[in-house]
C-alpha positions in Angstrom: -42.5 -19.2 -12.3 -40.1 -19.5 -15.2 -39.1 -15.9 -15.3 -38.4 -15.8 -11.6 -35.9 -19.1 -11.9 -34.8 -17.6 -14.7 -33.7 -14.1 -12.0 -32.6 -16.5 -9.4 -30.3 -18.5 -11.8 -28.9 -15.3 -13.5 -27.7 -13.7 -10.2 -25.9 -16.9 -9.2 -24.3 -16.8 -12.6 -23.3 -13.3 -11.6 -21.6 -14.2 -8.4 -20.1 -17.1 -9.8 -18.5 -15.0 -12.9 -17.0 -12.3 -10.8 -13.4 -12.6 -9.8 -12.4 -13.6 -6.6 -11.2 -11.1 -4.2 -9.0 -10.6 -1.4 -8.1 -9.0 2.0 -5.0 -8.4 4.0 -3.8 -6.8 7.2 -0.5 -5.9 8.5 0.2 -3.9 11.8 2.8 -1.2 11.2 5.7 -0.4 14.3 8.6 1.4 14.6 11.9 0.1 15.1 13.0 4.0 16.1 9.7 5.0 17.7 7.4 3.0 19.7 5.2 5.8 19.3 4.3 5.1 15.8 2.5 2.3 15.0 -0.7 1.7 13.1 -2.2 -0.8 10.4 -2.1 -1.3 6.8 -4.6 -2.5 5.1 -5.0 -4.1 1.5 -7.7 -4.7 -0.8 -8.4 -6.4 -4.3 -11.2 -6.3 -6.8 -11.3 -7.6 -10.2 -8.2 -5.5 -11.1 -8.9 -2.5 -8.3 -6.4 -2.3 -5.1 -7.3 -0.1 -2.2 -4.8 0.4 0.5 -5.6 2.1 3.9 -3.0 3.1 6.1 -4.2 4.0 9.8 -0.8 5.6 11.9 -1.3 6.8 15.1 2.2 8.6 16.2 1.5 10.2 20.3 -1.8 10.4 20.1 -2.2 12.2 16.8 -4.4 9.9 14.2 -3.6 10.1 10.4 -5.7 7.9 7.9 -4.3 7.7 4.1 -6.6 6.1 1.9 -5.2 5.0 -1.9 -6.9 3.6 -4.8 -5.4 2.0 -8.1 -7.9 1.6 -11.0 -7.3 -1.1 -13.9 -8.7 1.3 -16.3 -6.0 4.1 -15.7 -2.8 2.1 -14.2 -0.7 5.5 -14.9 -1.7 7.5 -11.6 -2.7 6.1 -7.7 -5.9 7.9 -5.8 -5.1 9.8 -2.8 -8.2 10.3 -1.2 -9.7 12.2 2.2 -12.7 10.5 4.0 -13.2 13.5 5.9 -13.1 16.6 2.8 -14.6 14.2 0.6 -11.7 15.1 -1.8 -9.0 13.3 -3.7 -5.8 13.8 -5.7 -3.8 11.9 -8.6 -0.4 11.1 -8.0 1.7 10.2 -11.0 2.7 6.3 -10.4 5.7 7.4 -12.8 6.8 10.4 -10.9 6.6 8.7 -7.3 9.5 6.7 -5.8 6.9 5.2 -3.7 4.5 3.9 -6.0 6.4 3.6 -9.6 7.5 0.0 -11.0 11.5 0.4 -11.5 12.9 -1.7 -14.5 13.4 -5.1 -13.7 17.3 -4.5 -13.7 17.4 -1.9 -11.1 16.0 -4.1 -8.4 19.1 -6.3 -6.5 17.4 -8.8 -4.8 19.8 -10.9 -1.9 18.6 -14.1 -0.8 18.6 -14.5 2.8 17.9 -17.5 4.5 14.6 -19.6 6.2 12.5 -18.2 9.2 9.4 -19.0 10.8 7.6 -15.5 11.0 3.8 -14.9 12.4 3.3 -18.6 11.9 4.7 -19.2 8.2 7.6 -20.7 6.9 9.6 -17.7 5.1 12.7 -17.0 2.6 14.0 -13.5 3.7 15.0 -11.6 0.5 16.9 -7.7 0.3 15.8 -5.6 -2.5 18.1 -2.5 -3.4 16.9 0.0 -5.7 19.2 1.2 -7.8 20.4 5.0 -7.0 18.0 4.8 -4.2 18.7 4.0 0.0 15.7 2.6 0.4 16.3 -1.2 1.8 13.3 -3.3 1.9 13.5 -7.0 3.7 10.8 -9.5 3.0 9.5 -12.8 4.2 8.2 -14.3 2.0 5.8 -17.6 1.9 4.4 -19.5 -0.4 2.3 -21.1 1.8 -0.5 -18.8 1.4 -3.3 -19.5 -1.0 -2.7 -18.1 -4.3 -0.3 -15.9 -3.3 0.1 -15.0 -6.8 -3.2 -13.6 -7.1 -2.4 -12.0 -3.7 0.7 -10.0 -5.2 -1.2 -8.5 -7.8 -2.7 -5.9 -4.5 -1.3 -2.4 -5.9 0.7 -1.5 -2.6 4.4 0.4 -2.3 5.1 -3.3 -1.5 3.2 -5.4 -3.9 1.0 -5.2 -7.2 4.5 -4.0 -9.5 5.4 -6.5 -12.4 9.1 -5.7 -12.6 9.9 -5.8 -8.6 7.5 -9.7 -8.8 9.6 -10.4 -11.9 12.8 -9.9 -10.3 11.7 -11.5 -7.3 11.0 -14.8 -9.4 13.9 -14.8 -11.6 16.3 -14.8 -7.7 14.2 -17.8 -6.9 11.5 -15.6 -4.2 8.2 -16.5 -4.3 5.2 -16.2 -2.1 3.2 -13.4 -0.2 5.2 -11.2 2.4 4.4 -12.7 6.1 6.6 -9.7 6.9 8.3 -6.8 5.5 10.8 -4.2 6.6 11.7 -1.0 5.1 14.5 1.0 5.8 16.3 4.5 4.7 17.9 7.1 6.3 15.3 8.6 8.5 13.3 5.9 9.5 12.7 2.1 9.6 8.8 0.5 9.7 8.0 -2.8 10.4 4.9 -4.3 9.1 3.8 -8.1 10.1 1.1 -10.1 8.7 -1.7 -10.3 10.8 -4.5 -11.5 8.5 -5.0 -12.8 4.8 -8.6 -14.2 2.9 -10.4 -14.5 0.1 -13.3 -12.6 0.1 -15.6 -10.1 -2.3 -15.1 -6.5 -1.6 -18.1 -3.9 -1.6 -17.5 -2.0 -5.2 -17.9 1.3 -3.5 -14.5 0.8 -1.6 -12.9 1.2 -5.3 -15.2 4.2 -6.0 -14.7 7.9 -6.2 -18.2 8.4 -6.3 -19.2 11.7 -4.0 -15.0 12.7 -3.6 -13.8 16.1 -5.3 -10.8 16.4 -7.1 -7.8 18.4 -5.6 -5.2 20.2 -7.2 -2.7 17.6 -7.3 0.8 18.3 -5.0 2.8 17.2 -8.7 1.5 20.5 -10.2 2.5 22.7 -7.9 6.9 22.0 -7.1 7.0 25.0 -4.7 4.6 23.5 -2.4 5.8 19.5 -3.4 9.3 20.9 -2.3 7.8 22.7 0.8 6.0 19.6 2.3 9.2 17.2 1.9 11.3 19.2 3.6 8.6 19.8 6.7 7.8 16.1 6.5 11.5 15.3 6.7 12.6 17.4 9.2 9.6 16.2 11.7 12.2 13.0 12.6 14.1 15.2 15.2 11.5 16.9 16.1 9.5 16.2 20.2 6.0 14.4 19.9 4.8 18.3 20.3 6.5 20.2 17.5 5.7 16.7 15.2 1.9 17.2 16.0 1.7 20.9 15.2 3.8 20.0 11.9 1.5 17.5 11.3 -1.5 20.2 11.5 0.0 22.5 9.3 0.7 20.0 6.4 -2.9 19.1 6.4 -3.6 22.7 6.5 -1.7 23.1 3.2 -3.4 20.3 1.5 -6.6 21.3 2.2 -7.6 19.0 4.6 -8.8 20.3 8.0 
């Protein structure tokens, strides 16, 4: 009897020891495109972020899953549910993933908005040598949001880009954000936010393959930037069949 209360009490220990996690969802839309739209969608584990981004652009369906681990912050996971394989991006030698020094971010303060239900600051951010423009909402009237910001996303999980945030006076999770360049600007509203435990397997690569990552290999790096960033004036057709052929390259159909 006393070994079994002694199992009982042990795995509550266990659940009480393990740090909290969390979940959020944003729905992604095109200010350009009504076309595209989709879902973003963030989790946290004791240190691990997955990020799942689900675009559907006319009728063709693209799923991007991302991993970070705590145990090996210098590269992101880019897996493929359907090969079973994955690849290692750099975090340093991605503009969409890498932490900029703190002095490279300009953050403008904007002023107060209600947005998806939450009172907001809307802040700028400017990258230095970069025309990426990203606009966010931000509110601190979500539950440890700090804990929150820690999600490794293009948008959160970055010391530097939080740090520079706090020292303009921003704090609080993103009920919106808005990015902008050249080609294209995404919208991507807050439709749900909680504290929950996440399965360990979603921060597994347990049964994935490793791929020859696109970072070793320029020629094709070069090759797929170029398709990518010419689909913009392209018709819903030619963008599918583009589309086709760059998972072709990578090894994924």
């Amino acid at each position: 009897m006393k070994s079994l209360l002694t199992v009982i009490l042990l795995c509550a220990m266990t659940g009480l020891l393990r740090a909290q996690g969390y979940y959020a969802e944003f729905t992604i839309t095109s200010e350009k495109d009504t076309a595209v739209r989709g879902s973003l969608i963030l989790y946290y584990q004791d240190g691990y972020s997955r990020s799942e981004w689900r675009m559907k652009d006319n009728g063709a369906d693209t799923v991007l899953i991302y991993l970070a681990m705590k145990d090996n912050k210098s590269v992101v996971y880019a897996l493929n549910a359907s090969t079973r394989r994955y690849t290692e991006i750099p975090v340093a030698a991605s503009d969409e993933w890498k932490d900029y020094p703190q002095t490279d971010y300009e953050v403008i303060m904007g002023g107060k908005a209600k947005v998806n239900g939450y009172k907001t600051k809307q802040v700028t951010v400017k990258i230095k040598g970069q025309d990426y423009v990203q606009e966010l909402w931000l509110t601190p009237a979500i539950e440890n949001y700090n804990e929150l910001m820690k999600m490794k996303s293009p948008f959160t999980g970055r010391e530097n880009f939080i740090s520079a945030l706090k020292a303009s006076g921003a704090e609080g999770f993103p009920a919106r954000i808005r990015i902008q360049n050249a080609k294209q600007t995404l919208r991507f509203d807050l439709l749900k936010v909680e504290a929950r435990n996440n399965a360990d397997e979603l921060f597994s690569l347990k049964g994935y393959i490793k791929q020859s990552p696109i970072a070793g290999n320029p020629e094709l790096r070069d090759e797929l930037k170029k398709m990518r960033e010419g689909m913009e004036n392209m018709t819903p057709e030619e963008r599918k069949k583009v589309a086709q052929e760059i998972k072709k390259k990578l090894g994924k159909e």
